[in-house]
MDAnalysis code that builds the backbone (N, CA, C; Angstrom):
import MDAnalysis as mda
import numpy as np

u = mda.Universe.empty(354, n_residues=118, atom_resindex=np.repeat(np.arange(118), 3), trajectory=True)
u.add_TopologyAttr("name", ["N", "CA", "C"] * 118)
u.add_TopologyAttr("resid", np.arange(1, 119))
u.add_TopologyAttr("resname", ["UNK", "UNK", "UNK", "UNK", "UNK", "UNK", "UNK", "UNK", "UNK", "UNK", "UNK", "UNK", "UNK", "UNK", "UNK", "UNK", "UNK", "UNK", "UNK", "UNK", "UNK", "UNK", "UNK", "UNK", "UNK", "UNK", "UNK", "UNK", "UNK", "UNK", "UNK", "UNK", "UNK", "UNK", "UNK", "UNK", "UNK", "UNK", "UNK", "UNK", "UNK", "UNK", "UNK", "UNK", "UNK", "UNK", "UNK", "UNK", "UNK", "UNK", "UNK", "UNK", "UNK", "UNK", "UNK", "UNK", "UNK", "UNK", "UNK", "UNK", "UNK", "UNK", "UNK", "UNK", "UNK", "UNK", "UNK", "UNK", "UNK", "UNK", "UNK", "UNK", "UNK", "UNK", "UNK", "UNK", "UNK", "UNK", "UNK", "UNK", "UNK", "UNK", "UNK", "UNK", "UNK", "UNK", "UNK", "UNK", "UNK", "UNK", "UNK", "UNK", "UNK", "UNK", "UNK", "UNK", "UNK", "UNK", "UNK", "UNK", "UNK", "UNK", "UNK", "UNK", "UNK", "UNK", "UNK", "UNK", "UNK", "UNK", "UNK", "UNK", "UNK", "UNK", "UNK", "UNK", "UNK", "UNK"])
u.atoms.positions = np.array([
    [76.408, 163.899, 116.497],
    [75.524, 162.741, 116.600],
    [75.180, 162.411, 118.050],
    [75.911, 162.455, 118.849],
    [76.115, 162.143, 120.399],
    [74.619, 163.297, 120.937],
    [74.544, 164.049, 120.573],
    [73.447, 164.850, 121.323],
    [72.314, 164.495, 120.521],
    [71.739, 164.302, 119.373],
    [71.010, 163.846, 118.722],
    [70.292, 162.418, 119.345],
    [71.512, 161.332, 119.269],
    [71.227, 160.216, 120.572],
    [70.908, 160.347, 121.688],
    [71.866, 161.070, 121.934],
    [70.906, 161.297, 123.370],
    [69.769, 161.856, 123.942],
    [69.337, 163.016, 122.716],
    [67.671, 163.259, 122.778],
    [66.990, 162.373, 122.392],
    [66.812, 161.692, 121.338],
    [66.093, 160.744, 121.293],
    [66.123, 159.131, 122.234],
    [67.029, 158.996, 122.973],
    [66.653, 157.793, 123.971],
    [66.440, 158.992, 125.257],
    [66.430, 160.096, 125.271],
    [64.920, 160.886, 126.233],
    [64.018, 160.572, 125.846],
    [63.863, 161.105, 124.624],
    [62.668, 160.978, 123.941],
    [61.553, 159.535, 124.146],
    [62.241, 158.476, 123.781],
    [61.946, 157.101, 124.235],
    [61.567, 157.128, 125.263],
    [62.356, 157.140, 126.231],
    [62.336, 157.093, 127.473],
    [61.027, 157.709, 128.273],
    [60.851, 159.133, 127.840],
    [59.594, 160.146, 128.397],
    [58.863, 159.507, 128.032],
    [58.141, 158.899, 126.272],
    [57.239, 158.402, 125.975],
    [56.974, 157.456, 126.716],
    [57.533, 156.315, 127.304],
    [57.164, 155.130, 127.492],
    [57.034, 155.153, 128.486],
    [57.103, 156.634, 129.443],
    [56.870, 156.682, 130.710],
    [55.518, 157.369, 130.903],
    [54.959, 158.039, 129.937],
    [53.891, 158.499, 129.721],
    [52.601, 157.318, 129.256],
    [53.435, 156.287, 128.813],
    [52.204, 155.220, 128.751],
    [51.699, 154.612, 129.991],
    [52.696, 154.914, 131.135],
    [52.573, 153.982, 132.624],
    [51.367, 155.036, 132.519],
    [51.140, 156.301, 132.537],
    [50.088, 156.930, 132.743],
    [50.498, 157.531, 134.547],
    [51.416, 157.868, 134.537],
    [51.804, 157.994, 136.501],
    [50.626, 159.002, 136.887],
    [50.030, 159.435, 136.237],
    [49.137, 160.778, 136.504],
    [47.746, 160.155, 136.982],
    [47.797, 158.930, 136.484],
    [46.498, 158.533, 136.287],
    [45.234, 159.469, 135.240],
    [46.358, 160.017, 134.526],
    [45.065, 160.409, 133.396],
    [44.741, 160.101, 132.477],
    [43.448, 160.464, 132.116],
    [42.556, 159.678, 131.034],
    [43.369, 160.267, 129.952],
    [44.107, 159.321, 129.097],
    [44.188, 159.913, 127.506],
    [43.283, 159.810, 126.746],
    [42.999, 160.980, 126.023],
    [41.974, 160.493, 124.565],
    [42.709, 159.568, 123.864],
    [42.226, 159.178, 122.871],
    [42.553, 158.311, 121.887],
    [43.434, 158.551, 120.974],
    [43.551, 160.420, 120.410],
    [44.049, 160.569, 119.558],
    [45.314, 161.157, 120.146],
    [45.985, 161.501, 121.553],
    [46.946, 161.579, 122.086],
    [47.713, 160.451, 122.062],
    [46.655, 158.928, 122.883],
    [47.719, 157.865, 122.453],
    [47.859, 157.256, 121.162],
    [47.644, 157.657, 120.239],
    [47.789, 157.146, 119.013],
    [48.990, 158.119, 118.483],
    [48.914, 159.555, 119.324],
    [50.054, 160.692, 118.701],
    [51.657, 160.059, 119.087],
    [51.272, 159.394, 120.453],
    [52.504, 158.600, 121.558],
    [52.738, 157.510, 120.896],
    [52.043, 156.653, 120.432],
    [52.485, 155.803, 119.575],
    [53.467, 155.606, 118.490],
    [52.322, 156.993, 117.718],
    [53.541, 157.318, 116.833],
    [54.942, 157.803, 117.135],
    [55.022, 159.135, 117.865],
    [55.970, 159.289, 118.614],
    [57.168, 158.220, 118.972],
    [56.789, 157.572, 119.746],
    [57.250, 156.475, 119.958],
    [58.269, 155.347, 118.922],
    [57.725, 155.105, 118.102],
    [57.803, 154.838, 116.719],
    [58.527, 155.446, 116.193],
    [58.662, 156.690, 116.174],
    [59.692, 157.205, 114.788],
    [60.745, 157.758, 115.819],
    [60.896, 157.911, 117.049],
    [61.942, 158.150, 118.142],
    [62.381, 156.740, 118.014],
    [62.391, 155.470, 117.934],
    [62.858, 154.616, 118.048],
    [63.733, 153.942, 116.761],
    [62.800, 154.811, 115.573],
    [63.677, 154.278, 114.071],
    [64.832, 155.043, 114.600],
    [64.800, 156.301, 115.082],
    [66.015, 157.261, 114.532],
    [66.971, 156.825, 115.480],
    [66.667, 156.491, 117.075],
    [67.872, 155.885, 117.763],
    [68.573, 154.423, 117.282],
    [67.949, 153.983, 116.377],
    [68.025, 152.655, 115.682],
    [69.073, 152.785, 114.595],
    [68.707, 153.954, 113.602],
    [69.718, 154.532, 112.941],
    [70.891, 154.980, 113.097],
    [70.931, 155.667, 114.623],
    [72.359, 155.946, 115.201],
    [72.850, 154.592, 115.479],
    [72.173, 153.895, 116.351],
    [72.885, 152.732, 116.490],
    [73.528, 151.562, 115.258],
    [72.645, 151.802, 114.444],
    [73.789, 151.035, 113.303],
    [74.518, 151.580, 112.603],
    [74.440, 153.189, 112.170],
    [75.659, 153.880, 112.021],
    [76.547, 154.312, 113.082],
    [76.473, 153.628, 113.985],
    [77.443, 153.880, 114.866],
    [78.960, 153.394, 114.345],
    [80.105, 154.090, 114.113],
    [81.328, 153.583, 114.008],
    [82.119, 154.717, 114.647],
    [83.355, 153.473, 114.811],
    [84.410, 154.072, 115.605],
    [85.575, 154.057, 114.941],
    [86.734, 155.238, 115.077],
    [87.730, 156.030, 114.700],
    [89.467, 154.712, 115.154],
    [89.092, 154.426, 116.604],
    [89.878, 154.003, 116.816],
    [89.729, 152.612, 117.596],
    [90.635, 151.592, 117.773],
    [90.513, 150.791, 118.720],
    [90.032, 150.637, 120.065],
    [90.653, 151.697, 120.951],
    [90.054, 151.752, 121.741],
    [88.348, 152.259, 122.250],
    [87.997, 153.068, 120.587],
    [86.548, 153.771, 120.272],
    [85.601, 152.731, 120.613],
    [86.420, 151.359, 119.607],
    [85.685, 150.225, 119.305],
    [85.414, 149.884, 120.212],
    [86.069, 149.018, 121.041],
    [86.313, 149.047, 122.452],
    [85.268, 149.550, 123.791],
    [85.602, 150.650, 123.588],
    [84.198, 151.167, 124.265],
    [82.719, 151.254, 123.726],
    [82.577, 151.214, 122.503],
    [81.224, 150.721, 121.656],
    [80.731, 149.591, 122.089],
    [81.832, 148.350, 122.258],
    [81.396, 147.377, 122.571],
    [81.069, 146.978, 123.877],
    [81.673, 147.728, 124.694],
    [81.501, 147.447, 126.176],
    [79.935, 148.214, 125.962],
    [79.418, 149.022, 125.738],
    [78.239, 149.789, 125.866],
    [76.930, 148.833, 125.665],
    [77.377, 148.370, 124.656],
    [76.598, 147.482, 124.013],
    [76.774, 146.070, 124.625],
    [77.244, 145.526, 125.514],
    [77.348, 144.223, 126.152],
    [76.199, 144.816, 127.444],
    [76.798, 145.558, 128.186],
    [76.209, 146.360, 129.503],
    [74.521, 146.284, 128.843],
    [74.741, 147.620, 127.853],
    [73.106, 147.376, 127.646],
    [72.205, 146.122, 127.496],
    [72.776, 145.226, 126.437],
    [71.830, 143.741, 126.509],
    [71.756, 143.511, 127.606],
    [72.588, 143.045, 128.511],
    [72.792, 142.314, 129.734],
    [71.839, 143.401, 130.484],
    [71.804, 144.427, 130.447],
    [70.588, 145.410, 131.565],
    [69.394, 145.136, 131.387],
    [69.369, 144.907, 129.478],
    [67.887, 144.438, 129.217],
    [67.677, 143.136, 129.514],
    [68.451, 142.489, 129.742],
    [67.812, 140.791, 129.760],
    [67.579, 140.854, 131.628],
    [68.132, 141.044, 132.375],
    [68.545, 141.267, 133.463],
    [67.310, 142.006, 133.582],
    [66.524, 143.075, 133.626],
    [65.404, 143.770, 134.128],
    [64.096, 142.039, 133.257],
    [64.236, 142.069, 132.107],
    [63.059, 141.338, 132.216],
    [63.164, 139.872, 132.593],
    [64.538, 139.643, 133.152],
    [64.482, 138.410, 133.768],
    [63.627, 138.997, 135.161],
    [64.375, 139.813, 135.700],
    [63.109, 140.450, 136.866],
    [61.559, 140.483, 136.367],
    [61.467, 140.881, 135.658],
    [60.344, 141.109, 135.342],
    [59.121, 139.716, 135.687],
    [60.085, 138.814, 135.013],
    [59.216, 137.732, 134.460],
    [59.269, 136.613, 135.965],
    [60.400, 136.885, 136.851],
    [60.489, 136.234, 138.054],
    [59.452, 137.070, 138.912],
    [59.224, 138.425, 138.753],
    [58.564, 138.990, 139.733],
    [56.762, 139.015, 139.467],
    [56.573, 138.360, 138.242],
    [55.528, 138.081, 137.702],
    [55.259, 136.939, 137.829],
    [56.036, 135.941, 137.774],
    [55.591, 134.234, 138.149],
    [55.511, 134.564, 139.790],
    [56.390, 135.019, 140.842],
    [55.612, 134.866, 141.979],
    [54.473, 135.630, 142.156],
    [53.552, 136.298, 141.189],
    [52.153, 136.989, 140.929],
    [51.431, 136.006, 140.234],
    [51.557, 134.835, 139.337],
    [51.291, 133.631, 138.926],
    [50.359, 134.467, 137.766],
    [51.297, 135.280, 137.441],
    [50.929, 135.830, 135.910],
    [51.971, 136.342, 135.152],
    [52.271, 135.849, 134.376],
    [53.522, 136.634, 133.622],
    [53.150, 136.642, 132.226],
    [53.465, 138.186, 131.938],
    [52.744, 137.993, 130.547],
    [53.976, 137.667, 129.261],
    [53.086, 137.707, 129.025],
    [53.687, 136.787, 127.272],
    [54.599, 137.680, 126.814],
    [54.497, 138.618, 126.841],
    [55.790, 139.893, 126.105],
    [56.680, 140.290, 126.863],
    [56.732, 139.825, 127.760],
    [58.353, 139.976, 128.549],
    [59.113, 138.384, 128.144],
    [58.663, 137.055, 128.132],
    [58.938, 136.136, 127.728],
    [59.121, 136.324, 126.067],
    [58.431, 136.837, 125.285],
    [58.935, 137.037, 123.999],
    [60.055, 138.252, 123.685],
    [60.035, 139.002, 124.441],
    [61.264, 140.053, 124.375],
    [62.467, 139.370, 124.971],
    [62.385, 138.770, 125.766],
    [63.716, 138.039, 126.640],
    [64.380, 137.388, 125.100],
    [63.466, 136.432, 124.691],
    [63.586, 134.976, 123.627],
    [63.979, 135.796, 122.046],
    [63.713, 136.681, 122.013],
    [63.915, 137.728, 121.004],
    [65.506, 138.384, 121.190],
    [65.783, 138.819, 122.199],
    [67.320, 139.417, 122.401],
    [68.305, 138.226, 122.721],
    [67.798, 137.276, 123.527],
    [68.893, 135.929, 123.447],
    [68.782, 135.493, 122.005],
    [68.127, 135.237, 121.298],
    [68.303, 134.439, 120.052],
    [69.065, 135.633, 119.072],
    [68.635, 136.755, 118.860],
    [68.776, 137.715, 117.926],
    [70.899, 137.439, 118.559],
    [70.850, 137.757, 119.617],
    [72.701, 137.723, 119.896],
    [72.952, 136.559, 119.644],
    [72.440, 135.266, 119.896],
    [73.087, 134.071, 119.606],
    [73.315, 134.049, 117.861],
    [72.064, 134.503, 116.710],
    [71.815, 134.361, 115.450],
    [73.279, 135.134, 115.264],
    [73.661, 136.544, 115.722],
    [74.798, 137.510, 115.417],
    [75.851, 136.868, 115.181],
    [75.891, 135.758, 116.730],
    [77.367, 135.610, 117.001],
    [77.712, 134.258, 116.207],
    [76.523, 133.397, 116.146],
    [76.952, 132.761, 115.043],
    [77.595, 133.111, 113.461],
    [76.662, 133.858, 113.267],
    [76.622, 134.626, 112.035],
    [78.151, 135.509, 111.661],
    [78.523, 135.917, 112.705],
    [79.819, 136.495, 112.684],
    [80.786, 135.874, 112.619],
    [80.708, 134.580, 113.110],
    [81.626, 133.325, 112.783],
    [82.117, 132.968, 111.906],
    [80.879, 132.890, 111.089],
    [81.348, 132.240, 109.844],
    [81.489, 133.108, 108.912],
    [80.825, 134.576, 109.141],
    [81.461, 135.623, 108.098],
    [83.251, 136.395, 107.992],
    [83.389, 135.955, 109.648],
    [84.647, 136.254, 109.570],
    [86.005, 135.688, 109.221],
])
């Protein structure tokens, strides 16, 4: 599974670096619609690892969870940049503010949620 994951958050990764367009080239239409898709079904399947993700042992757990703290916190942390380095541009767009408000609430909904299920 471990190499499987890890091609596909390449996979992610290349795509969404191919939308910056670094080349400055013209895509047709039906390339970015191919990237789209792309995009899209590279993201169900790392999605899938990630919720079948389980661990063997305590300490497995352990490190699952540290992975997964690091990562939120990287993501909130870049689009807190994001959105600071965009208000001193006195434009910040709306989807870094809805992705931020989306991963704080989605962990707050969890950790509540885990509360009372446990």
């Amino acid at each position: 599974y471990m190499i499987t994951e890890a091609i596909t958050a390449i996979a992610i990764s290349a795509i969404a670096i191919i939308f910056l367009n670094p080349g400055h080239l013209a895509m047709p239409e039906t390339v970015n619609s191919l990237l789209i898709l792309g995009l899209i079904v590279a993201f169900l399947v790392f999605a899938a690892f990630v919720i079948r993700e389980k661990s063997s042992d305590d300490r497995e757990t352990l490190h699952v969870l540290k992975a997964g703290r690091f990562s939120y916190l990287t993501g909130v942390g870049v689009l807190v940049l994001g959105i600071v380095v965009q208000a001193l541009e006195h434009e910040v767009d709306p989807w870094l503010v809805l992705a931020i408000c989306a991963m704080i609430l989605s962990k707050l909904i969890s950790r509540i949620y885990s509360r009372f299920k446990l």
